[in-house]
Backbone as CSV, one residue per row, in Angstrom:
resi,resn,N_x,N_y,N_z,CA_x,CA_y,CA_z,C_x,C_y,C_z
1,UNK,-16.282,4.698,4.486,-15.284,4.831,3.452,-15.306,6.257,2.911
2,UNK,-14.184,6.638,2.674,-13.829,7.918,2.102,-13.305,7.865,0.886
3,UNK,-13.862,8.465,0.110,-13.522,8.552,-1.294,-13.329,10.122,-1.329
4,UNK,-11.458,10.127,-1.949,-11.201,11.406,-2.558,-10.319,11.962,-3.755
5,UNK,-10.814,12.790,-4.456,-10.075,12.939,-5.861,-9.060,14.385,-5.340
6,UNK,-8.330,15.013,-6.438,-7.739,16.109,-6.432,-7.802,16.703,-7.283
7,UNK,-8.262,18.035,-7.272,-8.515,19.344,-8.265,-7.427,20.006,-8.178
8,UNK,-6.886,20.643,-8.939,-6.267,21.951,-9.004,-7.541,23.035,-9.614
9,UNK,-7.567,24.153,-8.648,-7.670,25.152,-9.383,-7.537,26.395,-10.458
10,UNK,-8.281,26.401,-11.850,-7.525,26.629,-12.638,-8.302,27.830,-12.339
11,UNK,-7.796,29.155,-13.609,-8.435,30.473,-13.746,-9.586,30.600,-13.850
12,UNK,-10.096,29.881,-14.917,-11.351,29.681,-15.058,-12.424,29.575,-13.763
13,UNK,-11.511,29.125,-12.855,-12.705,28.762,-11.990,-12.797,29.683,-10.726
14,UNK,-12.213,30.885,-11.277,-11.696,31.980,-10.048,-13.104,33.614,-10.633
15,UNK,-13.267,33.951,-9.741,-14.354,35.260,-10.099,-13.211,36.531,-10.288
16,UNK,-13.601,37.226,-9.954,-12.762,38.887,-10.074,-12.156,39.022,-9.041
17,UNK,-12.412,38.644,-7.900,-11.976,38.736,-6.571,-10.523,37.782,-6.898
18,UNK,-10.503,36.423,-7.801,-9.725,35.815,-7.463,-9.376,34.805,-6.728
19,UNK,-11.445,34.602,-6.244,-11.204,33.178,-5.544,-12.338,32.420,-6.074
20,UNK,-12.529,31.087,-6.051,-13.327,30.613,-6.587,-14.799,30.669,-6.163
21,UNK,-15.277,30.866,-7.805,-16.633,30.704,-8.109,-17.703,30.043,-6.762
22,UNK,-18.458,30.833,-6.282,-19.049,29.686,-5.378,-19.943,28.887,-5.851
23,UNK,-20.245,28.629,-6.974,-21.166,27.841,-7.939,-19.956,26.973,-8.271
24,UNK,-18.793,27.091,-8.291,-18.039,25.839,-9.038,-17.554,24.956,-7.421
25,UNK,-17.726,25.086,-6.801,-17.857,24.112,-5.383,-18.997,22.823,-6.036
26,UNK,-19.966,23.137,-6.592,-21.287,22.116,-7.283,-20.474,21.482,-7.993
27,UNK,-19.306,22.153,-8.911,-18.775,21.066,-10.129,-17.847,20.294,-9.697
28,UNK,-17.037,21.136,-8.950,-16.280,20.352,-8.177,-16.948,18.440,-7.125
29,UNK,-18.136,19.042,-6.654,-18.449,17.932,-6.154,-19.145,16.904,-6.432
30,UNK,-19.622,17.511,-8.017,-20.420,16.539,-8.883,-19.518,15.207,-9.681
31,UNK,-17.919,16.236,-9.865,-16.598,15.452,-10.362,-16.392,14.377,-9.429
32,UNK,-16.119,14.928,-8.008,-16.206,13.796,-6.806,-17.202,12.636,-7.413
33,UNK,-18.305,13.351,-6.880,-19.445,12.196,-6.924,-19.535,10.895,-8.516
34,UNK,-18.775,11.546,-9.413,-19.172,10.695,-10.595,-17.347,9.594,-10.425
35,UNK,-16.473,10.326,-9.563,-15.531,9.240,-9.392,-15.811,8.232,-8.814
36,UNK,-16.801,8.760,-7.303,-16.972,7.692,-6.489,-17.407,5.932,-7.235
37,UNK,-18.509,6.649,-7.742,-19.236,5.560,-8.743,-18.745,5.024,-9.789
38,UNK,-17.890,5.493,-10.119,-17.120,4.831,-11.435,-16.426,3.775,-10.285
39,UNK,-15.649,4.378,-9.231,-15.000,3.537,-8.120,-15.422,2.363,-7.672
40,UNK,-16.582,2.421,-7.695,-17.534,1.354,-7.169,-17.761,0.132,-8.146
41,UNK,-17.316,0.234,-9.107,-17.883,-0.302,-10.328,-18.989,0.027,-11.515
42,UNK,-19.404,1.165,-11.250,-20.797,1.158,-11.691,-20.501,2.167,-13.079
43,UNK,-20.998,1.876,-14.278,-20.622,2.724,-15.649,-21.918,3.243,-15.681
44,UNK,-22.022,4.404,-15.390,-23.792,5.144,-15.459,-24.118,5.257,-16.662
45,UNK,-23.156,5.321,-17.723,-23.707,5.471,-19.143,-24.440,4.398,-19.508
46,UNK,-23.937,2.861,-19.096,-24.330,1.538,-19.648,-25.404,1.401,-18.423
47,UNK,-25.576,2.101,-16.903,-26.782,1.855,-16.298,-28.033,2.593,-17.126
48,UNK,-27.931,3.753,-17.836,-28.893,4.056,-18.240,-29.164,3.830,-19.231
49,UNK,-28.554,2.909,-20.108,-28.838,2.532,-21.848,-29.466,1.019,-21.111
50,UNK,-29.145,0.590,-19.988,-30.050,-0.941,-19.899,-30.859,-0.770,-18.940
51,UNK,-31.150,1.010,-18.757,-32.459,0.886,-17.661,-32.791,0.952,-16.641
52,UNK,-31.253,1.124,-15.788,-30.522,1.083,-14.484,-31.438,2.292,-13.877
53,UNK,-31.529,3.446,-14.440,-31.808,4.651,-14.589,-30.588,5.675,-14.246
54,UNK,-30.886,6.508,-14.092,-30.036,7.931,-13.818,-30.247,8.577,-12.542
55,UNK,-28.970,9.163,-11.786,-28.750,10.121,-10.627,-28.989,11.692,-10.928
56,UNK,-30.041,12.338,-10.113,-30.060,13.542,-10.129,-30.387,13.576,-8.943
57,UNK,-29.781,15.155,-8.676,-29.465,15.939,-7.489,-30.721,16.213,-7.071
58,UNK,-31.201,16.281,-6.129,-32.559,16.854,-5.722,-32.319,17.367,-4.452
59,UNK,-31.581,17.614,-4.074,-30.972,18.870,-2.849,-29.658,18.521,-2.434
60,UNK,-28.956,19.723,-2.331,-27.898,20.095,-1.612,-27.966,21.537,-0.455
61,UNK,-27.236,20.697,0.539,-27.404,21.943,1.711,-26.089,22.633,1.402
62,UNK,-25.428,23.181,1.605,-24.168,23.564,1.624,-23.239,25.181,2.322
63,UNK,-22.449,24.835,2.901,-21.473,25.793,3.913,-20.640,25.994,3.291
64,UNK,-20.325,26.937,3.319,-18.943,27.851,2.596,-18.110,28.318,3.925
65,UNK,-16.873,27.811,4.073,-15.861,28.214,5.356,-14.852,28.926,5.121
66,UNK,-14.008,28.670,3.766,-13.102,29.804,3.608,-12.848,29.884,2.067
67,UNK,-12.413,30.461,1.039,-12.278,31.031,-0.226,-10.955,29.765,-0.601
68,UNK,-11.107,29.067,-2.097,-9.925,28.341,-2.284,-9.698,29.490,-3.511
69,UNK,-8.207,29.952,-3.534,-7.611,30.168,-5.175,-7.225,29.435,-6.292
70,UNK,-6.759,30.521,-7.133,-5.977,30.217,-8.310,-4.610,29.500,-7.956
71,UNK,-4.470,28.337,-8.560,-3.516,27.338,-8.310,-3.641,26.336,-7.390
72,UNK,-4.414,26.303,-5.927,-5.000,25.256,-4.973,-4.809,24.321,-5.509
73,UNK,-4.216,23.140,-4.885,-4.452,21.862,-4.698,-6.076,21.593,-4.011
74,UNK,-6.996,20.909,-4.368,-8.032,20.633,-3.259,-8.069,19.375,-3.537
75,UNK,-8.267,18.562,-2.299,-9.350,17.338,-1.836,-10.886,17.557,-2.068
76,UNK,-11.271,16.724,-2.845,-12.717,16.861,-2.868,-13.201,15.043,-2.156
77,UNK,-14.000,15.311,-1.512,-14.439,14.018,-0.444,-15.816,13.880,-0.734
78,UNK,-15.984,12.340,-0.920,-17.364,12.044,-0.575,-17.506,10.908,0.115
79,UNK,-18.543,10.691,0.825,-18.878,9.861,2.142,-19.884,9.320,1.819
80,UNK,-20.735,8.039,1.820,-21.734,7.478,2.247,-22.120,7.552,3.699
81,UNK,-23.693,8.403,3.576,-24.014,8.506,4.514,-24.988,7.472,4.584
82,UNK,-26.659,7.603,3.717,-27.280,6.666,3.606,-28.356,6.416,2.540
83,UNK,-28.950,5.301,2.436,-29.784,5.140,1.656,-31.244,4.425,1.611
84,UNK,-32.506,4.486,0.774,-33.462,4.057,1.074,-34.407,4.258,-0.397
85,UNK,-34.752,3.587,-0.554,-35.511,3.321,-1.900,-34.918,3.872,-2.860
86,UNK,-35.114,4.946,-3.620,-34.917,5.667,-4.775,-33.911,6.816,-3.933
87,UNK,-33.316,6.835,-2.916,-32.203,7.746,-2.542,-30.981,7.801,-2.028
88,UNK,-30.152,8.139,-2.235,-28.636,8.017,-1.770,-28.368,9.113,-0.990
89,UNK,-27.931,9.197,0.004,-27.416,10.417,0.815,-25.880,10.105,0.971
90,UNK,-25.130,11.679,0.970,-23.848,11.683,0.930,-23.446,12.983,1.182
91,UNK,-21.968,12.715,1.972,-21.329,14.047,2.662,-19.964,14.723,1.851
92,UNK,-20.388,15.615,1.039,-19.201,15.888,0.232,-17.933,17.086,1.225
93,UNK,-16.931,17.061,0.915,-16.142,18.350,1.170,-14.965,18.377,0.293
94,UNK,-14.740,19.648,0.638,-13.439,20.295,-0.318,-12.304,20.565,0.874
95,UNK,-11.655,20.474,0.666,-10.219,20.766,1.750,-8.695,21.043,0.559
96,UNK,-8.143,22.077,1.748,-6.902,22.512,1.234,-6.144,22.389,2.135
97,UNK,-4.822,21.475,1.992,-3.934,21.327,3.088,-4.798,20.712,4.159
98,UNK,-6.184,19.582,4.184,-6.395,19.147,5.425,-7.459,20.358,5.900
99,UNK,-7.700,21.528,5.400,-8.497,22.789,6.131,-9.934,22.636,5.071
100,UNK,-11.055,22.315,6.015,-12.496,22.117,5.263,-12.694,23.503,4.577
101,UNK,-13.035,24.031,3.502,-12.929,25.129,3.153,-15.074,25.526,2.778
102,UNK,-15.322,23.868,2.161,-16.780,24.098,1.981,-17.455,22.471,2.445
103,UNK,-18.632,22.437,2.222,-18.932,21.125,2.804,-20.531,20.926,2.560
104,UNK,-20.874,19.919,1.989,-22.518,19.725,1.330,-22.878,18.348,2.054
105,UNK,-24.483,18.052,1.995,-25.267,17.469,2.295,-25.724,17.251,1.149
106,UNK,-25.692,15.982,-0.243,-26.350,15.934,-1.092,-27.623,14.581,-1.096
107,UNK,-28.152,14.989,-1.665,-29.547,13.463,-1.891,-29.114,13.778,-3.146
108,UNK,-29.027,12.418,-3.721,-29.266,12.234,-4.981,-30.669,11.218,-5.363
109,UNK,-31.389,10.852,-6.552,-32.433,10.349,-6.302,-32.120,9.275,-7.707
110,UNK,-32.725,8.338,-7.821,-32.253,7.543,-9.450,-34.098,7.701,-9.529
111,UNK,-33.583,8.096,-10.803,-34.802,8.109,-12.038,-34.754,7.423,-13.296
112,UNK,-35.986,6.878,-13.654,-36.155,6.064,-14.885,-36.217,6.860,-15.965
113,UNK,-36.015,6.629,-17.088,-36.318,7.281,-18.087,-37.661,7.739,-18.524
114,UNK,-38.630,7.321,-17.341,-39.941,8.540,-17.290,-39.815,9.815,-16.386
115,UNK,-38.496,9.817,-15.941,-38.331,11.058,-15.098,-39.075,11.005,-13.464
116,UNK,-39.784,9.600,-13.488,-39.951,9.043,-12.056,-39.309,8.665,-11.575
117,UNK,-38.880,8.246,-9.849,-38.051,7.591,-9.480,-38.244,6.088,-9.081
118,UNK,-37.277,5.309,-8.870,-37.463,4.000,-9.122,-35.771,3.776,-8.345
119,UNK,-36.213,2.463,-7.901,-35.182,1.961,-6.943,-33.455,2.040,-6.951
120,UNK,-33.073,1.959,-6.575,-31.491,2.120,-6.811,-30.878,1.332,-7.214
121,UNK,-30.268,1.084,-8.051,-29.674,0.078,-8.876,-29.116,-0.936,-8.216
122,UNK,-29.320,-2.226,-8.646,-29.037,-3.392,-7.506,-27.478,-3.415,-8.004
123,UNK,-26.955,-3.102,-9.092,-25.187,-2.901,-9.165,-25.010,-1.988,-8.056
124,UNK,-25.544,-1.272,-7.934,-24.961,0.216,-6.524,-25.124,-0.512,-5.452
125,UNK,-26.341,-1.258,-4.916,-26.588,-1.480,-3.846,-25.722,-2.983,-3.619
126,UNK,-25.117,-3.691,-4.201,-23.785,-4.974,-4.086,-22.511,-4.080,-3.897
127,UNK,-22.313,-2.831,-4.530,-21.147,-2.474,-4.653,-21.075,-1.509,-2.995
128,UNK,-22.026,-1.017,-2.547,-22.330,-0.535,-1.226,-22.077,-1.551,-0.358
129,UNK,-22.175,-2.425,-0.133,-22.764,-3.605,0.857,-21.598,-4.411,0.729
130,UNK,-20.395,-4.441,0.202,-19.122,-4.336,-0.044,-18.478,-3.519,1.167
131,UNK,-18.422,-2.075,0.944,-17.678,-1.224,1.791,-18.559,-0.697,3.018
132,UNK,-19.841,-1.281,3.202,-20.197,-0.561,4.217,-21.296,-1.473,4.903
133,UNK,-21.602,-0.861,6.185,-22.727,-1.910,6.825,-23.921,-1.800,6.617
134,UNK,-24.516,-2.092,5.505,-26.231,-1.511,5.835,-27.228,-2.058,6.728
């Protein structure tokens, strides 16, 4: 399953050159990533007030292929790739007109509110097992 939102690029998110920030490719795909999950069913605010725990990033690989501007339409994509105890793997990209412009490898990891990690929320893992084969 493919999950994808749409950005426009605003000024803000352009350097001097006039093309975007290569640090805002991260915000961009963090926006993705928090649609997916809302998509899924899952309210991370109410997973972590009852304990669910919380998603943090603990690596991204990431390729830069061509410069998006000021005004762009983009696709931002995320993919289930896979998962296993306390980790989620997923394939983000950005596209303009259909053309991959950047493209990440993220782990995300769920942590308890001791800042350890701890299993993946059994709401995530029903709402997975839904759209995909594990």
């Amino acid at each position: 399953m493919t999950h994808s939102i749409t950005i426009r690029v605003y000024y803000e998110d352009t350097d001097l050159a006039g093309i975007v920030y290569y640090a805002n490719y991260l915000k961009f795909i963090e926006r993705a990533r928090s649609e997916w999950v809302r998509e899924l069913g899952i309210d991370q605010a109410q997973l972590k007030a009852t304990g669910g725990g919380v998603f943090a990033v603990r690596r991204v690989v990431a390729d830069y292929h061509a410069p998006a501007r000021f005004d762009d339409l983009l696709d931002v994509t995320t993919d289930y790739v896979s998962h296993s105890g306390a980790r989620l793997e997923l394939r983000q990209g950005v596209l303009r007109a259909g053309k991959l412009l950047f493209e990440a490898q993220v782990t995300l990891v769920c942590l308890a509110d001791t800042g350890r990690p701890q299993p993946l929320p059994a709401r995530l893992l029903a709402s997975l097992s839904e759209i995909i084969t594990i």
